[in-house]
N, C-alpha and C positions, 0 to 999 in steps of 0.2 A: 272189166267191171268198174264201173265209178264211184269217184268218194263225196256224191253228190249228200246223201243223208247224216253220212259223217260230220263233213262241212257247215250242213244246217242246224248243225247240234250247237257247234261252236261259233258259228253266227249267232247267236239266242245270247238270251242274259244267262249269267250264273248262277243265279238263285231265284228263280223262277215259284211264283205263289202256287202254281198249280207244274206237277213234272210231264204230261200230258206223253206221247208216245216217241217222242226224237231222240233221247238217248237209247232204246230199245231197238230201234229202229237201225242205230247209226252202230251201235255194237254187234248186228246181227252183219252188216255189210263187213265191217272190220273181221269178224269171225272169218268171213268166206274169203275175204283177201288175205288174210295171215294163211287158213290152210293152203290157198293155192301157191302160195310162196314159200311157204316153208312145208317139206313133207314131212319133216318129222313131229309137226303139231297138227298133221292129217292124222297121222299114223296113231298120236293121242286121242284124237277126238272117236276115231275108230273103235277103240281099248277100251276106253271110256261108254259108248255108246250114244254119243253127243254129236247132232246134227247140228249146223248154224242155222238153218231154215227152223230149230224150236224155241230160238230166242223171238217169242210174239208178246211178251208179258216181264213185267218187273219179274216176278215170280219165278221166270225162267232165268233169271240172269245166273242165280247162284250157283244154277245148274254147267255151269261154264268152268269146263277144267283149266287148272293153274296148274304153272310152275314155277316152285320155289325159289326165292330168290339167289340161293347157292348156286341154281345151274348155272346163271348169266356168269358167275365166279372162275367157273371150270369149264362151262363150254364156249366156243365161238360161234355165233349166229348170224353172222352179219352176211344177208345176201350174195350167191355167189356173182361172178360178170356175168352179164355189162351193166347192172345196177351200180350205181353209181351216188354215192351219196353226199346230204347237202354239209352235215355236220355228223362227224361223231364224237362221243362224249365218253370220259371214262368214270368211275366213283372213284372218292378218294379213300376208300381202304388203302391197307398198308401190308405187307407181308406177301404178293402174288395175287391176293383177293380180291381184285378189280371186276368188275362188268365195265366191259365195252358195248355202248349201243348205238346204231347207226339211224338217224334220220335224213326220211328224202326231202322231197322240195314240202308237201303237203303235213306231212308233221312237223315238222320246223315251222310254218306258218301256224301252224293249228296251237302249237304248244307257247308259243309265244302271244298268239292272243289270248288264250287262256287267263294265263296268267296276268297280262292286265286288264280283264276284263272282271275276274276275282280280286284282286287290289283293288280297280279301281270302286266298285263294288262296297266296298269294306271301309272305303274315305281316302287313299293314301295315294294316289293317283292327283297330282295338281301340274297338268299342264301349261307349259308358259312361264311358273314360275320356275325362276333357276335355285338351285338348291346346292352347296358342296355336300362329295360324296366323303365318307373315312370308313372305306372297306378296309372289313376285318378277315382278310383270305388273300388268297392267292390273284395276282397280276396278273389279268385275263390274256398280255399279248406277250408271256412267259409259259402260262400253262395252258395252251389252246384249247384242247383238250379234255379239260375238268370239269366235272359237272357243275361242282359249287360256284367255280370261276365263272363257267358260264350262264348260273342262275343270278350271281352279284353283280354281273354287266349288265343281263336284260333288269333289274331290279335301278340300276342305274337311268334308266327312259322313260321313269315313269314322272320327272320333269325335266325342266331345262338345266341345262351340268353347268355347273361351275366349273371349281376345283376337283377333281377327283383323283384319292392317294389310297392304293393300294399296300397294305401293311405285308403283309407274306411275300418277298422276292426272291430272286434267288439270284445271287452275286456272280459273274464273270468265273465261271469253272465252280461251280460248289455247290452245294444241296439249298433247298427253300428255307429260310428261315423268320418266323417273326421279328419285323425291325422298329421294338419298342419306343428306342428315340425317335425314330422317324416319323412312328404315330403319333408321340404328344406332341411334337413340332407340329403335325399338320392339322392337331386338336387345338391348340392355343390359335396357332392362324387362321382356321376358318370361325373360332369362334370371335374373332375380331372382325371379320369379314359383316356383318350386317347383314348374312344372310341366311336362309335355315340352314338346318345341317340333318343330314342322315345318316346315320351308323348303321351298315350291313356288314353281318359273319356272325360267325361263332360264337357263343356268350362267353366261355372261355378267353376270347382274348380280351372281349371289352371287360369284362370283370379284371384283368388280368392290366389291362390299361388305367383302368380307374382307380387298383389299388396305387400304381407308381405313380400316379397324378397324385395321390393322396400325400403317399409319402415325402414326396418333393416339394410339401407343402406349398402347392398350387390351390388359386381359389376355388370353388365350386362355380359351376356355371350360370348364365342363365341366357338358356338356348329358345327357351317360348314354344307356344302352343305349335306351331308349323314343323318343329324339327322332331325327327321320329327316329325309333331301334329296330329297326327289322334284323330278329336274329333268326340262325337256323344252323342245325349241325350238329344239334348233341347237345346232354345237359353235363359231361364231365369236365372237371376242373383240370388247375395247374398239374396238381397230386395222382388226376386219376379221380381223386372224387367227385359224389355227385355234388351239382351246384342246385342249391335251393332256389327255385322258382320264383317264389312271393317274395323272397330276402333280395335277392337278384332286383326283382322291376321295382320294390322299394329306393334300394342303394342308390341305381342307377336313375332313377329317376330324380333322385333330390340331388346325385351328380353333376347330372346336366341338365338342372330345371326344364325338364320338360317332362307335360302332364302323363302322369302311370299309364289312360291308355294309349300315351302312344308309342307304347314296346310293344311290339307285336312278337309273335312268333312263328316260324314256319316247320311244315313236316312237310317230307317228301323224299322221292329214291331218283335217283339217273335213270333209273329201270323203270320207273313209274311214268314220272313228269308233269302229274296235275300236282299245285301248290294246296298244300291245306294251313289254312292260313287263320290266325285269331281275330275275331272284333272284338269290339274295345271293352266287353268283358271278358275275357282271355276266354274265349272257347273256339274252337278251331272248328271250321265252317266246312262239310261235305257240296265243292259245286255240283252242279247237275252236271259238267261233263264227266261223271267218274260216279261209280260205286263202293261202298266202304262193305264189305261183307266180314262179322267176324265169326273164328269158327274155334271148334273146340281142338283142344291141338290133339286126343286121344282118339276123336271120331271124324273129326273134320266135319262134324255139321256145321249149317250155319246157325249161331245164337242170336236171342233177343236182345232189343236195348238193354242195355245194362250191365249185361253179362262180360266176363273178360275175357278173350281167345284171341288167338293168331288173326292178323291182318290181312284178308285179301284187297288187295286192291284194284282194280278191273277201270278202264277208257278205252275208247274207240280213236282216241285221236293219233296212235303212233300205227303208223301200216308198212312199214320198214322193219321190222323186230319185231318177236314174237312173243315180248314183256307188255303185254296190254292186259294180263292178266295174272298177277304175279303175287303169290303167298310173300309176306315179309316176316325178316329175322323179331318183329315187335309185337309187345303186347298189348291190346289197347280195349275201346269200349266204342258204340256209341251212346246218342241220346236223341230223341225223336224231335227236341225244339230246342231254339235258346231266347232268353230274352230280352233278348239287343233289336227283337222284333225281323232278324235277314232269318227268309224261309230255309227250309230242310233243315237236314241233321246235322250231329256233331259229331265229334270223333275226338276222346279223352286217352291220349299214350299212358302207359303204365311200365315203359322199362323194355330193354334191350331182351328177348328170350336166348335161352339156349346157356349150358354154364360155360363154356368156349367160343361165345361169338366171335362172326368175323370182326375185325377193325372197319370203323365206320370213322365216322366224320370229325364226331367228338374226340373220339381218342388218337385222332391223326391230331388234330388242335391241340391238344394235351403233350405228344409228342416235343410241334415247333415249342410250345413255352417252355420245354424244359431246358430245349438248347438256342436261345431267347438270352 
């Protein structure tokens, strides 16, 4: 069966004035390649009473059984031989609580253009020009592997590289650790460099960076309109606490003089893989390769705008794995328009559910700072 309609989704722009029949289309093909590859999401669809020949209509989409994002946790799904795959990726939970997920050739292309096709979309996309990186994560060619790692490299291409200085290493025999000095050395240097600058990771550490700037009484910067924050990972702090949002792209913005909007911020799972990303009035933009469905967590319907409930998140573009349609541990909302004028909906997070979540992103970051 071919992933000819899948494809043609993701050929297409991300935010599309009119959604017309291609994501429908291209989730109905993915349905039928996940069942035939994996039987135990036959064997769901069966239970359920869910054919993929009844995805014809938006309308049918929500009708499309999930699974929660815990199972990627506890079970292993990854194709048995001679599948052979192009990358696989783990989340950075902490404690045993990992998902591993396996991409082939076809979503590994799909999911990286995605994503600069939403960037570029959105303004943050400037080809040609070179730009230093000061990623705030993990050393992509220490931790192969990771999913953060490897969304802060492909975030890395979206111009031409300078300097690029990975903060989170991990020394000759020993665990990862954020290497503070190392980051204001490479924040003083590229800010002398005469060229933008891009700060990618965790808000935790840039927060966590800009107070020991402070303290070291260092000047304040002034980085200009070209240089940008793309953070992702979680809103908790050094402490564990949550990190205030508005106070955060204030701070940080009159830190490194550059304009409020251009901190963006990102949501997204290793299980997932489409980016939901802010325009420059911080609202996180739903592309057309993906559906945001949220549902009530006692009945599991799905609610209207506005409402708050459990996250499904649904794309067509991973056909290796059987997380194309995946309940998340979060709480969220969305909203039918924004007025930055980029078409479709939004998607508003409201907090981690559950009163013993797993370890996510944020609190693996919270961790390095403390032995930092």
């Amino acid at each position: 069966m071919s992933a000819s309609a899948i494809d043609a989704l993701f050929a297409a722009e991300p935010f599309p004035r009119s959604r017309g029949g291609r994501f429908v289309a291209a989730l109905r093909d993915c349905a039928r390649l996940q069942a035939r590859r994996f039987p135990a999401l036959a064997r769901l669809y069966a239970r359920e009473g869910f054919s993929p020949a009844a995805l014809r209509s938006e309308g049918a989409v929500e009708r499309l059984p999930f699974l929660h994002v815990a199972v990627f946790k506890e079970h292993d799904f990854r194709p048995r031989p001679p599948f052979r795959p192009a990358l696989s990726l783990t989340s950075s939970g902490t404690g045993g609580q990992r998902s591993r997920i396996v991409l082939d050739e076809g979503s590994l292309r799909r999911v990286r253009l995605s994503a600069r096709k939403v960037y570029a979309a959105l303004g943050m996309v400037a080809e040609g020009r070179p730009a230093n990186y000061l990623c705030m994560t993990y050393d992509p060619r220490q931790a192969k592997d990771l999913g953060t790692a490897f969304t802060d490299e492909l975030l890395t291409s979206f111009t031409a590289k300078a300097e690029v200085h990975y903060a989170i290493r991990r020394p000759s025999g020993g665990e990862f650790r954020f290497d503070l000095d190392a980051a204001l050395a490479a924040l003083g240097r590229m800010s002398r460099s005469g060229l933008p600058l891009r700060v990618l990771g965790f808000p935790a550490h840039v927060l966590f960076t800009m107070r020991a700037w402070r303290e070291r009484g260092l000047p304040p910067l002034r980085l200009g309109p070209e240089s940008w924050v793309l953070s992702g990972g979680g809103w908790k702090g050094h402490a564990g606490d949550a990190i205030p949002k508005v106070e955060f792209y204030a701070e940080v913005s009159s830190w490194l003089g550059i304009p409020r909007a251009n901190i963006r911020d990102l949501y997204g799972l290793v299980e997932h893989g489409i980016p939901y990303v802010e325009c420059r009035l911080g609202r996180m933009h739903v592309p057309d390769y993906a559906r945001v469905i949220v549902r009530d967590p006692w009945t599991l319907k799905s609610l209207p705008h506005g409402r708050k409930g459990l996250l499904q998140l649904v794309t067509p573009y991973l056909t290796s794995y059987p997380s194309f349609s995946v309940l998340a541990s979060d709480w969220g909302l969305t909203r039918p328009l924004c007025r930055c004028g980029t078409p479709g909906r939004t998607l508003e997070l409201l907090g981690r559910a559950g009163t013993a979540p797993a370890k996510g992103c944020a609190v693996t970051a919270a961790e390095l700072l403390r032995a930092a």
